[in-house]
Gaussian input, Z-matrix of N, CA and C with variables (Angstrom, degrees):
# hf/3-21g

backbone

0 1
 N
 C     1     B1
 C     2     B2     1     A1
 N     3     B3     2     A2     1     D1
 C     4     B4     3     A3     2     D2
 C     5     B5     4     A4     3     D3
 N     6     B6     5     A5     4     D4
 C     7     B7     6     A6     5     D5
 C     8     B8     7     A7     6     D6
 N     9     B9     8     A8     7     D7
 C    10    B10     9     A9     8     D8
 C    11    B11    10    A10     9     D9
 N    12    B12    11    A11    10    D10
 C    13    B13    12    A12    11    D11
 C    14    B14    13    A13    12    D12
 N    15    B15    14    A14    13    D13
 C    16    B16    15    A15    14    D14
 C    17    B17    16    A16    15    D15
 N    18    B18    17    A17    16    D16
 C    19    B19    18    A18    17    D17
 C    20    B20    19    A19    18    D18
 N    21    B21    20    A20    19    D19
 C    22    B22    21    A21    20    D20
 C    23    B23    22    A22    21    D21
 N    24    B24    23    A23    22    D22
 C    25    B25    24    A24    23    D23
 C    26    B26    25    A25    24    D24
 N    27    B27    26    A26    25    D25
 C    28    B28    27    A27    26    D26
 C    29    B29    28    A28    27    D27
 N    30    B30    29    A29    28    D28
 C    31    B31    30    A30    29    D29
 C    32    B32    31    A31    30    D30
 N    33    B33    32    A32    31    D31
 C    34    B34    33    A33    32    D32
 C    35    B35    34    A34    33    D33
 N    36    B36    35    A35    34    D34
 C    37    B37    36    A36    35    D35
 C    38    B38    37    A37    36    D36
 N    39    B39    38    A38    37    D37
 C    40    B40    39    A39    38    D38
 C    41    B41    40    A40    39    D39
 N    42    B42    41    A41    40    D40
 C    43    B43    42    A42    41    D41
 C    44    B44    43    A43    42    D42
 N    45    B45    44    A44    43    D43
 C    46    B46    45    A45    44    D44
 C    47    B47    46    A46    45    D45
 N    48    B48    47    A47    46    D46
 C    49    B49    48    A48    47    D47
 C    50    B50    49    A49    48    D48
 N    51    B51    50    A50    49    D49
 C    52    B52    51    A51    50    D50
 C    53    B53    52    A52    51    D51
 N    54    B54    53    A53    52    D52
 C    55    B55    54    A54    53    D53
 C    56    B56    55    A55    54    D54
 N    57    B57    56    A56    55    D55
 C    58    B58    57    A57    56    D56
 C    59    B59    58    A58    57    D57
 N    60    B60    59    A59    58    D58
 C    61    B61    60    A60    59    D59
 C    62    B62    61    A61    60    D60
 N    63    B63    62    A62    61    D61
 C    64    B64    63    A63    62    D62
 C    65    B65    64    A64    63    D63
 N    66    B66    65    A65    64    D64
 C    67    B67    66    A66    65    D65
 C    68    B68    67    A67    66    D66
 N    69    B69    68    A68    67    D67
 C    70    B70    69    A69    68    D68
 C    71    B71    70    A70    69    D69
 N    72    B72    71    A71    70    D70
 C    73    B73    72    A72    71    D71
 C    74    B74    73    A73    72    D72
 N    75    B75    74    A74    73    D73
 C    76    B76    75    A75    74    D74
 C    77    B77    76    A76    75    D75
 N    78    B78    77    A77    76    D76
 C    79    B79    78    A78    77    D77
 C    80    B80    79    A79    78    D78
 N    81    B81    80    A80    79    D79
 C    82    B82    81    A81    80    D80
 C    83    B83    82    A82    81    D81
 N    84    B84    83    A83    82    D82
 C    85    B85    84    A84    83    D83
 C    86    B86    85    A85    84    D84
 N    87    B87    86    A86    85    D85
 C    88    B88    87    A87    86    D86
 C    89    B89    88    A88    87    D87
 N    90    B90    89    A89    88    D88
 C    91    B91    90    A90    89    D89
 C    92    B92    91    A91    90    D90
 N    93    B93    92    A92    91    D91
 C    94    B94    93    A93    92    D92
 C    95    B95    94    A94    93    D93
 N    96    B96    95    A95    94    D94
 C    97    B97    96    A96    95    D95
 C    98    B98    97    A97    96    D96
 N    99    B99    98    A98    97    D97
 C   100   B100    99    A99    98    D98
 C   101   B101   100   A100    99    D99
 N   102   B102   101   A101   100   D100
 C   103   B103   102   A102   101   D101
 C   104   B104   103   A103   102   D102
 N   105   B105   104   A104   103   D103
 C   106   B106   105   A105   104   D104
 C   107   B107   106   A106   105   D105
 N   108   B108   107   A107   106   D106
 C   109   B109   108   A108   107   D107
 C   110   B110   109   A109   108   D108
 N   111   B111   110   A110   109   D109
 C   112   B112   111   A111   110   D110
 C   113   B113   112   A112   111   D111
 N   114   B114   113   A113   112   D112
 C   115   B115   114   A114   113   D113
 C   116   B116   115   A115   114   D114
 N   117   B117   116   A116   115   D115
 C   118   B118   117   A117   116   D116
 C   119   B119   118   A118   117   D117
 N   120   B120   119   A119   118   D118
 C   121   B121   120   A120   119   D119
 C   122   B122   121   A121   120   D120
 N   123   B123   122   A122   121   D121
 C   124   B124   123   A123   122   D122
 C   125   B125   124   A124   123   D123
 N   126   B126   125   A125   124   D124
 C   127   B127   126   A126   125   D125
 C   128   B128   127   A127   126   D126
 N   129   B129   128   A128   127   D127
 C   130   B130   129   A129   128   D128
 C   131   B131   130   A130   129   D129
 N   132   B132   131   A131   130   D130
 C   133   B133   132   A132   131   D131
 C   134   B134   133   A133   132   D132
 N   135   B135   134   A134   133   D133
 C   136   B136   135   A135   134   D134
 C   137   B137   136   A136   135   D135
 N   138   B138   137   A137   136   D136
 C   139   B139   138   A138   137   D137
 C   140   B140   139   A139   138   D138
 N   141   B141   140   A140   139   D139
 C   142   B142   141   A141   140   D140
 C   143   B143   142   A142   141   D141
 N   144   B144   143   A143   142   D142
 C   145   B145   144   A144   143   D143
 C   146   B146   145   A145   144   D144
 N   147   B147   146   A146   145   D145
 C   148   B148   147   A147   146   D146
 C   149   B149   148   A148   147   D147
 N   150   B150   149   A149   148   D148
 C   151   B151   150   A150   149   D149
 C   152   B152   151   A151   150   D150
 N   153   B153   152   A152   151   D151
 C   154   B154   153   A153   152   D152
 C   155   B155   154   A154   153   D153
 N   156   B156   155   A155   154   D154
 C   157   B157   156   A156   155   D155
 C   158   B158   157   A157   156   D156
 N   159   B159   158   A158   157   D157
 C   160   B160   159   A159   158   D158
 C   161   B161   160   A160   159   D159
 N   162   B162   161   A161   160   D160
 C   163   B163   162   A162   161   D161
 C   164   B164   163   A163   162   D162
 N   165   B165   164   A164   163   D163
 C   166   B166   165   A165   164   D164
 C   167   B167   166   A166   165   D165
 N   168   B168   167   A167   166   D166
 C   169   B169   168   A168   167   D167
 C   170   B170   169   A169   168   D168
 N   171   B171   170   A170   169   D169
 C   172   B172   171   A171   170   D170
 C   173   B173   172   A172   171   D171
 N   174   B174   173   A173   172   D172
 C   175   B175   174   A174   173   D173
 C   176   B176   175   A175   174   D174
 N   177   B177   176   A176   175   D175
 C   178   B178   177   A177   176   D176
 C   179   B179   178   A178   177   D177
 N   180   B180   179   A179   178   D178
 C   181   B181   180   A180   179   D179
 C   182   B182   181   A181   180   D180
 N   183   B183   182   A182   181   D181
 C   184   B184   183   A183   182   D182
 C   185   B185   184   A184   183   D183
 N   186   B186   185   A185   184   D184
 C   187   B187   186   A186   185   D185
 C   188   B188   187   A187   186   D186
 N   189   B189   188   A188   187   D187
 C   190   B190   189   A189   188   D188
 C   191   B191   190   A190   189   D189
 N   192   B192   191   A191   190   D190
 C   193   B193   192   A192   191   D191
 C   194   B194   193   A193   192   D192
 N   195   B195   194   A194   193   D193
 C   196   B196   195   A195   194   D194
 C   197   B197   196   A196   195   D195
 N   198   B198   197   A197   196   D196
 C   199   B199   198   A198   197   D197
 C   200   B200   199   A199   198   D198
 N   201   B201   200   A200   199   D199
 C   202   B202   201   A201   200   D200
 C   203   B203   202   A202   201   D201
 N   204   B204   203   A203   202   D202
 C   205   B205   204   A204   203   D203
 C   206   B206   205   A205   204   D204
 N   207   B207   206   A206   205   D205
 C   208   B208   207   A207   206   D206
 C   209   B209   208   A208   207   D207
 N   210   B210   209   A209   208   D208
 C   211   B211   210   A210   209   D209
 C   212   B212   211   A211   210   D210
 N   213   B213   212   A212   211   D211
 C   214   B214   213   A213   212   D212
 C   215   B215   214   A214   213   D213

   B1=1.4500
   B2=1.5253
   B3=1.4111
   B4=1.7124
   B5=1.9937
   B6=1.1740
   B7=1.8925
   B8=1.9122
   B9=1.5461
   B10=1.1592
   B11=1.3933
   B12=1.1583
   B13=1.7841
   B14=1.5443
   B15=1.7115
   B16=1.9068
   B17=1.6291
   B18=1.2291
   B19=1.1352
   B20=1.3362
   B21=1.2512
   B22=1.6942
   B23=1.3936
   B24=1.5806
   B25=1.9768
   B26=1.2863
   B27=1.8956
   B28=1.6278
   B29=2.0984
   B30=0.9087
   B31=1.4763
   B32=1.7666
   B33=1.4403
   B34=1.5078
   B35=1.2524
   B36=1.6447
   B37=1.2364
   B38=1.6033
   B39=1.3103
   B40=1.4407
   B41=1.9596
   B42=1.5790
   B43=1.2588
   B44=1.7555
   B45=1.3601
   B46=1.6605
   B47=1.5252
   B48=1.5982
   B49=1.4188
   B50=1.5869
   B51=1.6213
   B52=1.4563
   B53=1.5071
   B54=1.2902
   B55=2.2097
   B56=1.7262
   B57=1.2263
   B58=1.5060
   B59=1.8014
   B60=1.5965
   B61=1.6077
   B62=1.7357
   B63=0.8948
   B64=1.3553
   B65=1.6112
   B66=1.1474
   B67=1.3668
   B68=1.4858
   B69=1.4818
   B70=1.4172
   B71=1.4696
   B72=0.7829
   B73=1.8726
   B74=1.9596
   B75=0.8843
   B76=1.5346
   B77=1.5366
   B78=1.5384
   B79=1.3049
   B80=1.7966
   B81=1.2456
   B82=1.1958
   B83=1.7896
   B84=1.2780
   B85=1.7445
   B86=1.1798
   B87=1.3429
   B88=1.7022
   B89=1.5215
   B90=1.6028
   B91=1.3271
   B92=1.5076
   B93=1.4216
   B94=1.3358
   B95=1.3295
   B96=0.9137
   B97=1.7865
   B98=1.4161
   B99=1.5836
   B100=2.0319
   B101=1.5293
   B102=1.3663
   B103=1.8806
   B104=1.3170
   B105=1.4368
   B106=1.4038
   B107=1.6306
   B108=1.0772
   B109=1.6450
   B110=1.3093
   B111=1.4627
   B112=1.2028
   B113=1.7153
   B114=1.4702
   B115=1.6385
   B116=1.4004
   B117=1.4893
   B118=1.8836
   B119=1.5650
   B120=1.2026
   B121=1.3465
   B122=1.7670
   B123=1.4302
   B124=1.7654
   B125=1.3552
   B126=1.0242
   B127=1.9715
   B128=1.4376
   B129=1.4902
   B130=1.4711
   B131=1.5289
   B132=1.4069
   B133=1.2587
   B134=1.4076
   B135=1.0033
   B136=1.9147
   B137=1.3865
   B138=1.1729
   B139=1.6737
   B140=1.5439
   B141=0.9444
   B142=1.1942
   B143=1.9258
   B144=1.6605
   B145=2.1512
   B146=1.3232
   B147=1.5633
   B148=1.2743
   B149=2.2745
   B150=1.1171
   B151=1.8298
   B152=1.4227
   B153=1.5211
   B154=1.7351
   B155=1.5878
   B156=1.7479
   B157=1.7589
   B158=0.9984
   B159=1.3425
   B160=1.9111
   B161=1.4786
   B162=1.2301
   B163=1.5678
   B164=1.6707
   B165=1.0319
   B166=1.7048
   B167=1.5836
   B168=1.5173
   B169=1.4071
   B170=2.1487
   B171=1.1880
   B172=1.4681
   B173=1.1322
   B174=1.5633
   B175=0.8861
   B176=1.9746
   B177=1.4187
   B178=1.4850
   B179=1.2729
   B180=1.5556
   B181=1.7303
   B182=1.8123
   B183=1.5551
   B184=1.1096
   B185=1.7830
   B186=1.5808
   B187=1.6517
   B188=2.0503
   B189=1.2711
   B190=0.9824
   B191=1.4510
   B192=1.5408
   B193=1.2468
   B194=1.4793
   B195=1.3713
   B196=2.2087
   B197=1.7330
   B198=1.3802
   B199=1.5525
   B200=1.4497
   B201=1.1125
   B202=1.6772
   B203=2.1063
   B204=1.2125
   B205=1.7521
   B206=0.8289
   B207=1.7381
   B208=1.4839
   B209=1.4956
   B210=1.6209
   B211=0.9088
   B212=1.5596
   B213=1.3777
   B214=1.3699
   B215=1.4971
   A1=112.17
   A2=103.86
   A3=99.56
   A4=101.05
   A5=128.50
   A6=112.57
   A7=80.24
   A8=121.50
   A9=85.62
   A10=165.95
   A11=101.70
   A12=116.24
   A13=107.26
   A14=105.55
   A15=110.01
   A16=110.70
   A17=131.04
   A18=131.11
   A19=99.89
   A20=129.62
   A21=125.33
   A22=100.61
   A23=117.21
   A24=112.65
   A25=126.46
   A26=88.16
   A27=100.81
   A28=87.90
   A29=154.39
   A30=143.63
   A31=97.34
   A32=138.71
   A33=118.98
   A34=107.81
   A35=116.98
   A36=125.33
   A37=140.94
   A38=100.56
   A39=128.47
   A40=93.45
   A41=117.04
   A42=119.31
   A43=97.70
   A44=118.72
   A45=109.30
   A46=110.52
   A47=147.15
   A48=131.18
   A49=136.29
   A50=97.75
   A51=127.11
   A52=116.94
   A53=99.47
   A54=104.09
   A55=85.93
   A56=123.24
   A57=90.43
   A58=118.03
   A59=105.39
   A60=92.33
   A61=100.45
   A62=148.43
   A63=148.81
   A64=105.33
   A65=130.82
   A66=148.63
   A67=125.53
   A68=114.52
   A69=120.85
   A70=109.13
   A71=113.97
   A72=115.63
   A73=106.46
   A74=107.82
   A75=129.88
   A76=102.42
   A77=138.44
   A78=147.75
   A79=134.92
   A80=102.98
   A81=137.67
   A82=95.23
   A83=106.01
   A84=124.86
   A85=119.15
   A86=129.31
   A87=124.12
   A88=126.89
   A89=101.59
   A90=117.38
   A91=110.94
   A92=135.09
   A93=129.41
   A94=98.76
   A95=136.54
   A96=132.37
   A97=94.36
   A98=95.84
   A99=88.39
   A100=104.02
   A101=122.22
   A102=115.22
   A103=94.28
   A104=113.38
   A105=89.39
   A106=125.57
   A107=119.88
   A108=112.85
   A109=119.89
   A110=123.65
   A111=134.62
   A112=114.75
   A113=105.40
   A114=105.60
   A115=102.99
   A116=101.95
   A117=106.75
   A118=111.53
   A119=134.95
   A120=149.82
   A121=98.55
   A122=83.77
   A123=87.79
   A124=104.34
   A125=112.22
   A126=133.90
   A127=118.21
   A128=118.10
   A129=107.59
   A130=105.83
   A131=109.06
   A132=105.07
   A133=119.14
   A134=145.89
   A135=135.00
   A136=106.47
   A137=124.35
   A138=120.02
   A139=118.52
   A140=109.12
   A141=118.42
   A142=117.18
   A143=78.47
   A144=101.30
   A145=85.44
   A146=114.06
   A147=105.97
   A148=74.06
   A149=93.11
   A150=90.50
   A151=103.29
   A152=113.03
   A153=150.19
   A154=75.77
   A155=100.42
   A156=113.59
   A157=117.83
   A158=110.30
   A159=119.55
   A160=112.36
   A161=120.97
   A162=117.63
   A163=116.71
   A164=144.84
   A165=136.53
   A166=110.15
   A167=106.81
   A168=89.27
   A169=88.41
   A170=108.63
   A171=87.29
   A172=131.49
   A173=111.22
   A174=125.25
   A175=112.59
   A176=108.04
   A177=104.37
   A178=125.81
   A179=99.66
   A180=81.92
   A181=114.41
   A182=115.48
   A183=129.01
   A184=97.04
   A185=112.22
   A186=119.90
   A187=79.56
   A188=137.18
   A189=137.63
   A190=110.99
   A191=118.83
   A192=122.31
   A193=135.87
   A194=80.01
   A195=97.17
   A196=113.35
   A197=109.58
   A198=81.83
   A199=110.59
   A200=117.51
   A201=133.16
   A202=107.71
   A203=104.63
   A204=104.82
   A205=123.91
   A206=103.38
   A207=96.59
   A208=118.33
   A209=138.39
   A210=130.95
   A211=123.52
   A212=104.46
   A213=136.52
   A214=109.47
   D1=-48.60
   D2=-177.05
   D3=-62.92
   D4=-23.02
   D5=-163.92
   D6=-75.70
   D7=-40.74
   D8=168.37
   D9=-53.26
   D10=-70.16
   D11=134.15
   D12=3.17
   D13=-83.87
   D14=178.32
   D15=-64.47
   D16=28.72
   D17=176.70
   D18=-133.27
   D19=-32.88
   D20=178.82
   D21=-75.01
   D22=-28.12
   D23=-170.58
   D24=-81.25
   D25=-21.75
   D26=-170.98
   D27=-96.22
   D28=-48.11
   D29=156.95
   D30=-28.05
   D31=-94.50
   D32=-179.94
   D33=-0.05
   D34=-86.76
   D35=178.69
   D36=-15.60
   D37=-45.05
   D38=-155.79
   D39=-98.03
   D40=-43.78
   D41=-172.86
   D42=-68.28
   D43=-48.85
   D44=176.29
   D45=-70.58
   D46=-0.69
   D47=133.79
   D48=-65.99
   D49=9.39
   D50=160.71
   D51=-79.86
   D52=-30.84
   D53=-157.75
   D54=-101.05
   D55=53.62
   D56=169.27
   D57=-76.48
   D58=-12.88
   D59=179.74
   D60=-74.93
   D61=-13.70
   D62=179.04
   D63=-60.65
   D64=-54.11
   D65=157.36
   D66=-42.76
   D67=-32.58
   D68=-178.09
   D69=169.69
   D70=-67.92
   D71=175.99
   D72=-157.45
   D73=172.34
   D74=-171.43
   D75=-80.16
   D76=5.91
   D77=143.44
   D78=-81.32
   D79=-29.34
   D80=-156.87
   D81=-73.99
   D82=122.54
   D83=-178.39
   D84=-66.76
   D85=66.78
   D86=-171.19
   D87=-68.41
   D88=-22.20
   D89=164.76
   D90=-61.00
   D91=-46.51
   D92=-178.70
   D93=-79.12
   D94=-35.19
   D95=-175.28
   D96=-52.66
   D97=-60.36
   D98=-167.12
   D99=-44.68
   D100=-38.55
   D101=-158.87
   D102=-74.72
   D103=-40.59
   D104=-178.46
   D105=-87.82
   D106=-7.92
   D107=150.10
   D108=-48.24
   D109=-38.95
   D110=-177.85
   D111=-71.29
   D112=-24.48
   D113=175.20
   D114=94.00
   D115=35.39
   D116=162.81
   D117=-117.82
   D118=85.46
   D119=166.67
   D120=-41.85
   D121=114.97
   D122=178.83
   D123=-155.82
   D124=32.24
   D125=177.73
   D126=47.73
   D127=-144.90
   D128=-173.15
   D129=-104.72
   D130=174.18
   D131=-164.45
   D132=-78.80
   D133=-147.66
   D134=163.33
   D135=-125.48
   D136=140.36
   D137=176.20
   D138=-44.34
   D139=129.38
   D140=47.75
   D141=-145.44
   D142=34.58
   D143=-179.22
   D144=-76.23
   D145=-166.31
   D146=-168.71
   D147=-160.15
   D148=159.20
   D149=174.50
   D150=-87.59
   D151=147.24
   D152=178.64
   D153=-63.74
   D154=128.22
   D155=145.31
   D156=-74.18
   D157=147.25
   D158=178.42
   D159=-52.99
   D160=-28.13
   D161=160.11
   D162=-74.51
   D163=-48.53
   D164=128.18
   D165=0.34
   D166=-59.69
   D167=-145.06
   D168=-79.97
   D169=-18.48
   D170=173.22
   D171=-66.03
   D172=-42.78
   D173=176.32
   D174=-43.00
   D175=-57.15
   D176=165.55
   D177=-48.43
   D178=-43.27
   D179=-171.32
   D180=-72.34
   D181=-10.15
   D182=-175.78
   D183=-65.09
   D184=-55.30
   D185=-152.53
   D186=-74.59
   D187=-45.24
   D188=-160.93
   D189=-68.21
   D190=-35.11
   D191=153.95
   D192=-42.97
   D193=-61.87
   D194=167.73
   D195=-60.62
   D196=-11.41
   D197=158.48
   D198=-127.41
   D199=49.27
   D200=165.46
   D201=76.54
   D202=7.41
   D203=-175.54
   D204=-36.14
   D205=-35.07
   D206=-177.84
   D207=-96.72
   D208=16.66
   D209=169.53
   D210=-126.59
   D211=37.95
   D212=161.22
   D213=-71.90

Protein backbone atom coordinates (compact mmCIF):
# COMPACT_ATOMS: atom_id res chain seq x y z
CA UNK A 1 0.00 0.00 0.00
CA UNK A 2 2.62 2.54 0.99
CA UNK A 3 4.78 1.98 -2.96
CA UNK A 4 1.34 3.07 -3.78
CA UNK A 5 0.67 6.08 -2.08
CA UNK A 6 4.67 7.04 -3.34
CA UNK A 7 3.51 6.32 -6.77
CA UNK A 8 0.22 8.45 -6.80
CA UNK A 9 2.61 11.63 -5.25
CA UNK A 10 5.40 11.17 -7.47
CA UNK A 11 2.63 11.10 -10.83
CA UNK A 12 1.18 14.78 -9.15
CA UNK A 13 4.67 15.67 -9.51
CA UNK A 14 5.52 14.51 -12.85
CA UNK A 15 1.92 15.96 -14.41
CA UNK A 16 3.15 19.73 -13.20
CA UNK A 17 6.72 19.00 -15.29
CA UNK A 18 4.12 18.97 -18.09
CA UNK A 19 2.63 22.76 -17.43
CA UNK A 20 5.77 24.57 -17.95
CA UNK A 21 3.81 27.27 -20.09
CA UNK A 22 1.59 27.77 -16.94
CA UNK A 23 4.76 28.91 -15.05
CA UNK A 24 6.15 31.28 -17.70
CA UNK A 25 6.30 30.07 -21.24
CA UNK A 26 6.49 26.56 -22.96
CA UNK A 27 10.60 26.74 -22.59
CA UNK A 28 10.92 27.38 -19.10
CA UNK A 29 12.81 24.44 -16.78
CA UNK A 30 10.29 23.32 -14.12
CA UNK A 31 12.34 20.44 -13.20
CA UNK A 32 15.21 22.83 -11.93
CA UNK A 33 12.70 25.24 -10.39
CA UNK A 34 11.35 22.32 -8.35
CA UNK A 35 15.27 21.63 -7.02
CA UNK A 36 15.59 24.82 -6.45
CA UNK A 37 12.48 25.42 -4.35
CA UNK A 38 13.75 22.58 -2.54
CA UNK A 39 17.22 24.39 -1.73
CA UNK A 40 19.40 22.51 -4.36
CA UNK A 41 21.49 25.22 -6.23
CA UNK A 42 22.19 23.70 -9.54
CA UNK A 43 22.39 26.99 -11.72
CA UNK A 44 20.62 27.91 -14.87
CA UNK A 45 19.42 25.73 -17.27
CA UNK A 46 21.32 25.35 -20.89
CA UNK A 47 19.48 26.25 -24.11
CA UNK A 48 17.52 25.81 -25.21
CA UNK A 49 15.15 25.89 -21.57
CA UNK A 50 14.97 29.22 -20.72
CA UNK A 51 14.81 30.13 -16.53
CA UNK A 52 11.17 29.99 -14.46
CA UNK A 53 10.09 33.83 -13.61
CA UNK A 54 9.84 34.68 -10.02
CA UNK A 55 6.11 34.79 -10.61
CA UNK A 56 6.36 30.97 -12.10
CA UNK A 57 8.31 30.04 -9.46
CA UNK A 58 5.41 30.93 -6.96
CA UNK A 59 3.08 29.88 -8.64
CA UNK A 60 4.93 26.26 -8.40
CA UNK A 61 5.71 26.30 -5.16
CA UNK A 62 1.92 27.15 -4.56
CA UNK A 63 0.62 23.96 -7.12
CA UNK A 64 3.62 21.95 -5.29
CA UNK A 65 2.18 22.76 -1.99
CA UNK A 66 -1.42 21.60 -2.88
CA UNK A 67 -0.20 18.28 -3.37
CA UNK A 68 1.73 17.94 -0.07
CA UNK A 69 5.64 18.12 -1.90
CA UNK A 70 6.80 19.68 0.52
CA UNK A 71 6.08 17.38 3.37
CA UNK A 72 7.44 14.29 1.92
Amino acid sequence: MAARKYQEDSLKVIALLGKAARYGNSNCDVGKAILELKGVPIGPPRLPRAPMPEEGKALLRKDLEEVGFFTW
